[in-house]
C-alpha positions, 0 to 999 in steps of 0.5 A: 510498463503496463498498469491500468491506464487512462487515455489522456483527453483535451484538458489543459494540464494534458496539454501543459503536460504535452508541451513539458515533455516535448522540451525535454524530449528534445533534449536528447533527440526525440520527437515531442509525445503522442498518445499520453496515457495516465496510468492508474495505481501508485498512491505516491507518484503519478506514471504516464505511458507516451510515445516518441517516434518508435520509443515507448516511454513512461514518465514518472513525476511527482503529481505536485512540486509540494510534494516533491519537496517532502522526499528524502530521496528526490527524484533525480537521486531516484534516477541516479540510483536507477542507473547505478542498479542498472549498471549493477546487473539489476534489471529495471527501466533506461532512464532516458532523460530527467526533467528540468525547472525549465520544463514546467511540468515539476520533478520527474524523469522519463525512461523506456518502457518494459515489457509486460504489466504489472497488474497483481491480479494478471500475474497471479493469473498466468505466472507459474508460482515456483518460477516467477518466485525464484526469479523475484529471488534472485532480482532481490538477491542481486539488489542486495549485493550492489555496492553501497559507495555507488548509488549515490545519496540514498537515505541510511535507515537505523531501525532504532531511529526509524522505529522511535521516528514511527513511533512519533509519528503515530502519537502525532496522529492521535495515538488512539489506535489500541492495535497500533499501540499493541505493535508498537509495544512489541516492536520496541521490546524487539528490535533486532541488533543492527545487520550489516547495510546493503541498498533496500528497495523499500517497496518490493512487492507485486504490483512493483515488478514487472511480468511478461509471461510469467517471467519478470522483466523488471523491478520499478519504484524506487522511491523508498529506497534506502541503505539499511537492512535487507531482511525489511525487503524480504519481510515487506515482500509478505506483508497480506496486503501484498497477497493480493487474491492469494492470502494463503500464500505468504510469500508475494501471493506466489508460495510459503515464505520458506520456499521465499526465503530459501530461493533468496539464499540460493541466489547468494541472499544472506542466510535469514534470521526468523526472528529478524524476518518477524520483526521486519513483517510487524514493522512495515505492517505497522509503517503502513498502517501508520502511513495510511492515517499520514494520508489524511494530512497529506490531503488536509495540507494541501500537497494532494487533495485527491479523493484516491488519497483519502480512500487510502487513508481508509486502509488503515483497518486492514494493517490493523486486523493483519497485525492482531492476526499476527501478534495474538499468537502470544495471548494465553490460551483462554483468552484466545478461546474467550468469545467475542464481545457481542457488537453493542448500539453503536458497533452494529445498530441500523441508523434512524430510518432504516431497518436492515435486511432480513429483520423480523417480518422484513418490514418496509423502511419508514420515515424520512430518507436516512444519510445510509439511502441517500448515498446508496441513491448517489452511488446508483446514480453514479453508476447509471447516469455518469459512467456510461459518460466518462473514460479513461481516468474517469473510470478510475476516479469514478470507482474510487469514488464509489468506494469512498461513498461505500464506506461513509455508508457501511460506517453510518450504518455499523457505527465502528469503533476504530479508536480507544485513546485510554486503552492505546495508552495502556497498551503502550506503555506495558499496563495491559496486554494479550493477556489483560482478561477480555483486551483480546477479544475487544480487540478482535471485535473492534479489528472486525466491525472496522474492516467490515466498515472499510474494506469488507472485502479485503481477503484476510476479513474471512480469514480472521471470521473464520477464526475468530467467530467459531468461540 
């Protein structure tokens, strides 16, 4: 399976790691591993490639036992559903052998390498769209037809439930984000009645299905998989962030989502109810984003104190200016034309000591180095001195913290005001609205000051300029 990856050199969890394996190999008549790569991507799990004799296998395994222990779904009910969807005709990896305590490498199973990659970006580059689609369809159509009684202890999903304990979890986290509040309101006052429950896979998108050239050859991750209902798989699969490069297609960044939806009714999908399908694309827009704040307190907590896991806590900004997108279509007409508020001092201001570029006469920057030019010097550091030494993981690691650095700089200098703890509440609770005078463009301007703080180049930043910016 390939993904970005990272050769593994002499240090002592590669080592452990090694050693961990080669016992459970041996388990089922293998040699012990060579050539131990860490894949990069996976915000949850950690993935390793390796070889055993003639077999290419990947690893698959909670970076921590803590973490591990905060699942619903374990990873050997992963691996038992994994089979049970294989035998269903679905196509996803072999499981070759699942870890054991005595191991000493945590929670994790091993199984056989498919081929292809992965990679969004390679696939949005070679695949034939219309194909590939209908190909994803039909892989989703026929996870939805395996029979529930067979997969073993999957969590059961009620959409009520889920969204009251979404709900909870984001007052949890501070409750003061506005455009969280908008959603969450209209989320209550639209949950759809209950559907009949098929298996979900819970995260079907691009960059968890496998391509080999231009053909898909098999569906990974299933570790938020759940009995529920299969319009939520349907919907997340068009969720913007899982557009990658291609925003102006809806659907899996391959085509309009009614191509999407009728390819899955073709292939024997249930017929899909828009409403429904609208609820689902809010909702998991809406989980992720909630999911995002989550990260800091994994991190805080201890089960993963990764710099990966905070720079992803930081994609908060992009749900949130994906669901104003969303959402404003049910604003009154004047106050979708109501200009945007002009940024104040502390959305847009430069910090002390620096003048941006292009100021009246391009003055010289004067007095004492600002926190702005001290991280733009590490950064430049960085990227001189300590790349050229790294590989592998290092790479990786190295370019998450560069993005870490760009976005304490870009916020240090544009002040954002991402939180408004009075107006979530009102929000909330039905006070105001879209159409409350000006919470709409307050709104757009925080979505836009925040994003171009966080994630400056996160495609639908220039859709919603090229929107919102012409009033």
């Amino acid at each position: 399976m390939t993904r970005s990856t990272d050769r593994v050199r002499a240090e002592p969890t590669s080592n452990t790691l090694a050693d961990g394996l080669a016992r459970a190999l041996a388990r089922v008549g293998l040699p012990p591993p060579v050539a131990l790569e860490r894949l990069s991507g996976g915000a949850n799990m950690e993935s390793w490639r390796l070889q055993a004799g003639g077999n290419r296998l990947v690893l698959r395994r909670a970076p921590s036992m803590a973490m591990a222990a905060q699942r619903e779904f374990s990873l050997r009910d992963e691996a038992r559903l994994i089979r049970a969807v294989g035998a269903a005709g679905v196509m996803v990896p072999q499981i070759v052998v699942e870890l054991q305590p005595d191991d000493g490498i945590g929670a994790g199973f091993v199984m056989r390498s498919i081929a292809g990659s992965a990679d969004p970006v390679t696939i949005l580059s070679v695949a034939d769209p219309g194909t590939l689609l209908s190909e994803i369809a039909q892989a989703l159509a026929a996870i939805h037809r395996v029979d529930v009684g067979a997969v073993g202890d999957v969590p059961v999903m009620e959409s009520a439930e889920a969204l009251a304990g979404l709900g909870k979890r984001f007052l949890d986290y501070g409750g003061d984000r506005p455009v969280l509040a908008l959603a969450l309101h209209w989320l209550q006052a639209n949950i759809p009645a209950p559907a009949t429950p098929r298996l979900v896979h819970g995260d079907f998108r691009l960059g968890n299905l496998m391509v080999d050239d231009g053909r898909l050859s098999g569906v990974l991750d299933w570790e938020l998989a759940h009995i529920g209902d299969p319009v939520e798989d349907l919907a997340y699969a068009c969720m913007t962030v899982w557009r990658f490069s291609r925003p102006d297609r809806p659907a899996l960044g391959l085509g309009a989502i009614i191509d999407w939806l009728s390819a899955y009714e073709t292939a024997g999908g249930d017929p899909v109810d828009r409403k429904r399908f609208r609820f689902w694309l809010v909702y998991r827009t809406f989980w992720w984003a909630v999911s995002c704040l989550g990260m800091g307190v994994t991190w805080r907590n201890g089960s993963d104190r990764s710099l990966e896991r905070l720079v992803i806590g930081r994609r908060c900004a992009e749900q949130e200016l994906d669901l104003l997108l969303m959402l404003e279509e049910s604003a009154p007409l004047e106050e979708r034309r109501r200009p945007l508020p002009r940024p104040g001092a502390e959305a847009g201001a430069p910090t002390s000591g620096v003048v941006a570029a292009g100021s009246a006469g391009d003055v010289a920057n004067i007095g004492e180095p600002s926190a702005s030019e001290l991280l733009t010097a590490v950064a430049e550091w960085l990227a001189s001195d300590v790349k050229p030494l790294v590989s592998g993981r290092g790479h990786f690691n190295l370019a998450v913290a560069r993005n870490a650095l760009g976005i304490v700089q870009r916020e240090l200098d544009r002040r954002p005001q991402a939180s408004d703890a009075a107006l979530a509440a009102d929000l909330l609770a039905g006070r105001a609205d879209l159409g409350t005078p000006g919470v709409l463009a307050r709104l757009r301007r925080m979505a836009l000051d925040k994003i171009a703080a966080d994630r400056p180049k996160y495609p639908a930043h220039a859709m919603a300029r090229a929107r919102w910016e012409r009033n």
